[in-house]
C-alpha positions in Angstrom: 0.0 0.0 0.0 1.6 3.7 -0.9 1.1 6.4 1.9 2.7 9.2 2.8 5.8 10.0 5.3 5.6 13.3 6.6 8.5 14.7 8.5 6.9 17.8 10.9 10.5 18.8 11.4 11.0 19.4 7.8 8.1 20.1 6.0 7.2 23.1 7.5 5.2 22.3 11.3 1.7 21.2 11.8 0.3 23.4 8.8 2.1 22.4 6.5 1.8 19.0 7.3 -2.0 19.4 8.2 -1.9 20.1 3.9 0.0 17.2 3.1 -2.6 15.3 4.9 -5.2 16.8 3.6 -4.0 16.1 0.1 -3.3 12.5 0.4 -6.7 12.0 2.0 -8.2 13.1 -1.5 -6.3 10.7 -3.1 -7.1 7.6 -0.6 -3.6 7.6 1.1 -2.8 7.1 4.7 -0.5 8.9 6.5 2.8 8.2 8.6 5.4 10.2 10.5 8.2 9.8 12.0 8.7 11.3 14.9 7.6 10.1 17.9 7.1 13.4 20.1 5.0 15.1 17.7 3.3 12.6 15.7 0.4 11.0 18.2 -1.0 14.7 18.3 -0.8 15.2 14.7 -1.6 11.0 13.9 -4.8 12.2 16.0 -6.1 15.2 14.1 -5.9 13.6 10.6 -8.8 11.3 9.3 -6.3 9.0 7.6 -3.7 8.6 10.3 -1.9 5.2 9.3 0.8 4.5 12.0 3.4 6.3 13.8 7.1 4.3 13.4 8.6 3.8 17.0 12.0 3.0 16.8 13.4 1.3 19.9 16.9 0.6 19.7 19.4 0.7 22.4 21.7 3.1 19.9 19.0 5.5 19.3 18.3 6.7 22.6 18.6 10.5 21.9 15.1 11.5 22.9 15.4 9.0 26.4 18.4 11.1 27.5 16.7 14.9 26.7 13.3 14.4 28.1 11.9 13.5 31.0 9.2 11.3 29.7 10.1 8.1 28.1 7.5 7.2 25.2 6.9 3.3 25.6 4.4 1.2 22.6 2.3 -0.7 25.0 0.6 -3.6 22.7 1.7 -1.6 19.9 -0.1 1.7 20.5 1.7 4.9 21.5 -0.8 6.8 24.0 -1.4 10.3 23.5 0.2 12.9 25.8 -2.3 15.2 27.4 -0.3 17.7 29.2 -0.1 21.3 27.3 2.2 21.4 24.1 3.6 18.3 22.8 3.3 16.4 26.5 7.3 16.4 27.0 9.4 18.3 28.9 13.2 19.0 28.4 15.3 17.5 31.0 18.0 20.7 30.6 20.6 19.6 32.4 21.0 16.8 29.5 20.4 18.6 26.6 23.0 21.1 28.3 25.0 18.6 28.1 25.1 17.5 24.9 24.7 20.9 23.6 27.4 21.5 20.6 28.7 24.9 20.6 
């Protein structure tokens, strides 16, 4: 089955990405994204939401060691975070850090 792969991060935020949506609906395709912080919320708001990739490898543990909440699939569903903004919050002292200058 084709769908789309939207990338939030990329292809301009939630409007943007709220078009794409809208555009592959009128041609019959589902959608999926990427990213695990942002996509439930978007996933959510779109009538053809297909899935939401969840990558779980011990080598790509960026977003484990910046944010305080830790995502986890239970029975293959991601719940959706209901506190204000995306449902995360920073942990500062890591992303401090890591922090490149």
């Amino acid at each position: 089955m084709d769908n789309e792969q939207v990338d939030l991060t990329r292809c301009g935020g939630f409007t943007e990405a709220m078009k794409i949506a809208a555009l592959a609906y009128d041609r019959g395709l589902p959608v999926a994204y990427l990213n695990v912080t942002a996509s439930p919320h978007w996933l959510n708001a779109i009538p053809n939401g297909l899935i939401c990739e969840f990558v779980a490898e011990e080598s790509t543990n960026l977003r484990e060691q910046i944010t305080r909440q830790k995502p986890r699939a239970v029975d293959g569903y991601l719940a959706i975070p209901e506190e204000p903004g995306l449902g995360i919050d920073l942990d500062e002292d890591a992303v401090r850090r890591l922090r490149i200058l």
